[in-house]
N, C-alpha and C positions, 0 to 999 in steps of 0.2 A: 504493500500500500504506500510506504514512505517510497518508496522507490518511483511508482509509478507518480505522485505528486512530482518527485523531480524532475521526469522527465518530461513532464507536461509543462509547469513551469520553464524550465530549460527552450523545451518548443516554442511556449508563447514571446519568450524573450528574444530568441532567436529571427520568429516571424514578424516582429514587432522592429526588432532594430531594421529588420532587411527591407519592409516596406518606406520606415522613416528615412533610409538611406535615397530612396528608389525615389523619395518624394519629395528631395531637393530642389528647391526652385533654380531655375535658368541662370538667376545671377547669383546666386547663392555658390554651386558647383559646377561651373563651365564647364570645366577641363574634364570630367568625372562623365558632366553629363553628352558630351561632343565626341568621345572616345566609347562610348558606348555600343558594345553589340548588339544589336537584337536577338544575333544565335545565341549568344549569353544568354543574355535575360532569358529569353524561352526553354533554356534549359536550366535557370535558376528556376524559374517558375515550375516548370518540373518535377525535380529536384527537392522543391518544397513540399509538392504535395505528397510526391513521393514517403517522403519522411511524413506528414500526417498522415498520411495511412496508414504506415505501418503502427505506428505509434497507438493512434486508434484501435485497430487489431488487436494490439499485442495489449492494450488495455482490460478491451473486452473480452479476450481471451485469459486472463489473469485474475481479473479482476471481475465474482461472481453477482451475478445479475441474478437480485431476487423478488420472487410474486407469492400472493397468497391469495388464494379463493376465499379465505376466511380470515378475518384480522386477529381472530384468536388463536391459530393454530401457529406452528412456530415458522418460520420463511424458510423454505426449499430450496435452497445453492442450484443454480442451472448456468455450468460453462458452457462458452463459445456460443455465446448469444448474438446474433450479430443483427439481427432486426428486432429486439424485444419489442412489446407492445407497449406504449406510454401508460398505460390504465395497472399492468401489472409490474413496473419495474419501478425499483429505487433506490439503486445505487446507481445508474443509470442517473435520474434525475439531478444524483447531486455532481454529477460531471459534464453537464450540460452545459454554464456559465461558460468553462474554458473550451469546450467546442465548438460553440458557438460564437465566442470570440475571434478563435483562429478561424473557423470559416468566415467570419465578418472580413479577418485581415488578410486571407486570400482573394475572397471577390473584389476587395478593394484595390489589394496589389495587378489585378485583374484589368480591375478598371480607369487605372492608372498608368496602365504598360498601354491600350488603346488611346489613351490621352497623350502619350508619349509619340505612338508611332503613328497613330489617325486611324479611322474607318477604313479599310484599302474599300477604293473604288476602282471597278473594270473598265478601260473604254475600248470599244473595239468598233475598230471605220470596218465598214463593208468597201469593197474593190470598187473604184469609180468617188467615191466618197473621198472628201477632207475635213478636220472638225480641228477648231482653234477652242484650247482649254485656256480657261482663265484660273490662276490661283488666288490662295486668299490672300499671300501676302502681295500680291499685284504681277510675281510670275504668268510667263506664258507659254505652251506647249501648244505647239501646232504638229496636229498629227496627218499623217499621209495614207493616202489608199492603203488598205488592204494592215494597215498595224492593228497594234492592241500594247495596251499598256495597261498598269495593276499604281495607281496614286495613293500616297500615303502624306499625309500632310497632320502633322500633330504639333504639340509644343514644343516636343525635345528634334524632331528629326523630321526635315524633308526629302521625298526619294520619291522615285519613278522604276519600277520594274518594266522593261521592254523587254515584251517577249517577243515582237518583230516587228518588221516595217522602219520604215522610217518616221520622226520626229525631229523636231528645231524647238529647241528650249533658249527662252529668252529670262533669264532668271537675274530677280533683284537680288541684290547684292546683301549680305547680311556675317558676317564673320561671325557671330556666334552660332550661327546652326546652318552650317556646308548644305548644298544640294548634292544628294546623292541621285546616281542611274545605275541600273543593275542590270547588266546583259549578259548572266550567265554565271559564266569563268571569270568578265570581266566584270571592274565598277569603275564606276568616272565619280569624280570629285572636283567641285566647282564653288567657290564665293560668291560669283556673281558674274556673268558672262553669258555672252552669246554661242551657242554652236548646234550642231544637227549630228545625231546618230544614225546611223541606219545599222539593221541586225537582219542577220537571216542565217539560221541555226548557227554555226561557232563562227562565221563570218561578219566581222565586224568594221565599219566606218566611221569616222571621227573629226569632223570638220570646223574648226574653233574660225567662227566670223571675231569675237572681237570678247579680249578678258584671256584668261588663264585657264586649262583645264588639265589634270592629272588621270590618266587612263592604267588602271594597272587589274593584273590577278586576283583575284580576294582571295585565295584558299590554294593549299600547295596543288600546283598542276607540273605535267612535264615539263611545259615552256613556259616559266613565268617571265613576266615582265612589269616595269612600271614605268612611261613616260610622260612627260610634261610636254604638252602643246600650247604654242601662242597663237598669236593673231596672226590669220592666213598657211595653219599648219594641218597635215589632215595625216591622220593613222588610218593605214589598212592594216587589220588583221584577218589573214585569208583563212581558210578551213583545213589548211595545209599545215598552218602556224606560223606561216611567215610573217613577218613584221613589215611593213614600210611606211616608213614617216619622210613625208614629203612636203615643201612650200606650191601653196597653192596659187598660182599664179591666177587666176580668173576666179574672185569668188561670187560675181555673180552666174558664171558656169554653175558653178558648186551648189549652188542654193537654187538654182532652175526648177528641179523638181517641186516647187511650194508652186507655180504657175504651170506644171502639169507640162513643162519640157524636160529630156534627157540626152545629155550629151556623151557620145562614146567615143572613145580614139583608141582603135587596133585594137579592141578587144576581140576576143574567142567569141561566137555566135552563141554557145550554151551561156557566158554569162549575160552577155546582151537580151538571150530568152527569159534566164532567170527573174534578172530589175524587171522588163517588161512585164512580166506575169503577175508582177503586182497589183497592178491596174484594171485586168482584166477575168472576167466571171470565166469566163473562155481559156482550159486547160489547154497550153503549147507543149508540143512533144517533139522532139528530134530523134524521127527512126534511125534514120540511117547515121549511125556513128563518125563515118569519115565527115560530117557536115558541120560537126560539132567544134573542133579547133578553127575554122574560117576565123579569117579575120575580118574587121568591119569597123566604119567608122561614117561618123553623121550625126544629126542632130533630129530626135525623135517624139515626137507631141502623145504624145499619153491617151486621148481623150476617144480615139478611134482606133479599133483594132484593124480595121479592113484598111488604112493606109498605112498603119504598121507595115500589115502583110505586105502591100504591092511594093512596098520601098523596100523591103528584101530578097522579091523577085528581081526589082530592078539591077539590086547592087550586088548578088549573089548567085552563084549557081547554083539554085535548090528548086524543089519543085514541092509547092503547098496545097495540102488536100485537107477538107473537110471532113472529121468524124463523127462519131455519133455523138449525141446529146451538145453537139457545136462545137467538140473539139478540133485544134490544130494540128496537123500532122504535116511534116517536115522532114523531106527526101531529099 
C-alpha cells in the first residue's frame, strides 16, 4: 500500500512537472521551445501514458478491490479487477482523486501539444486547378495543379508537409518561430523568405526568389546533406541522389509555372512527361522505351493537352495514340 502511494505520487509529480515544462510561454523558453521535436514530444507523450498504465494495472492488480451485497457481512478481496462496478467498489473510490488528476494532466498535455503544433489541415488542388492559401500570421502558399499539402500552424511551430506538387511560399519573417516544409527525407528551414518547392516522390526542387533558405536531411539517410541557398539559387535533388545547386539565371523562367507556363532545355522526354502530367486528368505513357531518353526543348503552356500533344509530334519523332478511358500512349 505504502509503496503503491509512492509511486502514484512519484507519477503525479513527474506528469505535473512535464506538462508545466511543455507549457512555457514563447518568451519565456525560446530556445527550448524553437529546438523542439515533434517526434519527441509524440513519443514523450507516449511514453507517459505508457507509464500510466502500467502503473494503473499494476495498482489494481495489487491492490484489492472490494464489494459487498450486504453492508453487514465482512468485504470479499477480489484481484485483478480491472472494470469494477462504481456501486460495489471502495478502495477503488479512494484512488480516484489521483487518476483522475493525471488523466486531467494528460488530456491537457494533449491539448497543449495541438496548440503547439495546430489543427493539421489537408489541401489538395485537383489537376487543372490552382489555390493561393493565406496564413494567419499574413504568410502565403500558392499551390499548383495537381499538389497537396498537410498545414500546421500553432503557437510554438509553423510547417507545411508537401506531399507533392509544386508550391511558392511567401512567408513573413518572424525569428522566433522558423517556417518549417517537410518533403520526406528532406526539411527546409526558412525566417522569412520567398521561394517554391516542387516534390515528386524523392525528387526534389528548390528555388529561393529572395531571403535565405536551408534544405537539408532530417533523419540518418544514405546520402545526407545540408545546404544553404540564397537569392537566385535552386537545389535539385534527383531520385538518383544526386545533388545540384545551381544560380538561377532567369527567375522569372523559374517561377512560370504560377501562370500555367513550362520551360525545358534538353531535357529526357520521360521527364518532360512527368512535370507535364501534373496538369493533366489524362494519364501519358511512353511505350516504347527507346523514346524515353529524347531530348527536347521549348516552352510549354499547361492549360491544353491537345497542343501539348501536336508540339511533340512536331518537335519529335514519336507517334501519339489515344487509349482507353483518354489515355496517352507514346510510340
Amino acid at each position: 500500500m505504502q509503496k503503491d502511494r509512492e509511486n502514484r505520487d512519484a507519477f503525479y509529480d513527474k506528469a505535473l512537472a512535464f506538462v508545466k515544462e511543455r507549457g512555457r510561454s514563447e518568451t519565456g523558453d525560446q530556445n527550448r521551445t524553437d529546438s523542439l521535436s515533434l517526434l519527441n514530444v509524440d513519443q514523450e507523450v507516449a511514453d507517459l501514458w505508457d507509464e500510466f498504465e502500467l502503473l494503473a494495472d499494476h495498482h489494481l492488480a495489487t491492490e484489492p478491490a472490494f464489494y459487498s451485497t450486504d453492508s453487514k457481512q465482512h468485504p470479499i478481496p477480489v484481484t485483478n479487477i480491472h472494470a469494477p462496478s462504481p456501486r460495489k467498489t471502495k478502495s477503488m473510490t479512494r484512488s480516484a482523486p489521483w487518476l483522475s488528476a493525471a488523466a486531467i494532466i494528460v488530456i491537457s498535455f494533449g491539448l497543449l501539444l495541438f496548440a503547439y503544433r495546430g489543427i493539421p489541415q489537408t489541401f489538395n488542388i485537383e489537376k487543372g486547378d490552382q489555390y493561393t492559401l493565406k496564413l494567419q500570421d499574413g504568410s502565403e502558399i500558392f499551390l499548383d495543379s495537381g499538389s497537396q499539402i498537410t498545414l500546421h500552424e500553432g503557437w510554438g511551430r509553423r510547417s507545411v508537409d508537401l506531399i507533392r506538387g509544386a508550391a511558392y511560399f511567401s512567408v513573413k519573417k518572424n525569428p522566433d518561430k522558423p517556417f518549417w516544409v517537410d518533403c520526406g527525407e528532406a526539411q527546409i528551414s526558412v525566417l522569412g523568405t520567398a521561394f517554391s518547392v516542387y516534390r515528386k516522390g524523392t525528387h526534389l526542387e528548390v528555388v529561393v526568389e529572395t531571403g535565405k533558405v536551408n534544405v537539408s536531411t532530417k533523419k540518418a539517410v544514405e546520402h545526407p546533406y545540408n545546404v544553404d541557398l540564397v537569392q537566385e539559387e535552386k537545389l535539385t535533388v534527383r531520385s538518383d541522389n544526386k545533388i545540384n545547386k545551381e544560380a538561377v539565371v532567369d527567375l522569372q523562367a523559374a517561377f512560370s509555372w504560377k501562370q500555367g507556363i513550362l520551360h525545358f532545355k534538353k531535357e529526357n522526354l520521360s521527364a518532360v512527361i512527368s512535370r507535364m502530367g501534373d496538369f493533366y486528368k489524362e494519364p501519358i505513357f511512353i511505350v516504347n522505351e527507346e523514346k524515353r531518353n529524347l531530348h527536347i526543348s521549348g516552352t510549354f503552356k499547361t492549360d491544353n493537352i491537345e497542343r501539348f500533344l501536336q508540339a511533340l509530334r512536331l518537335s519529335l519523332d514519336v507517334e501519339i495514340q489515344r487509349g482507353k478511358n483518354g489515355s496517352v500512349l507514346i510510340y
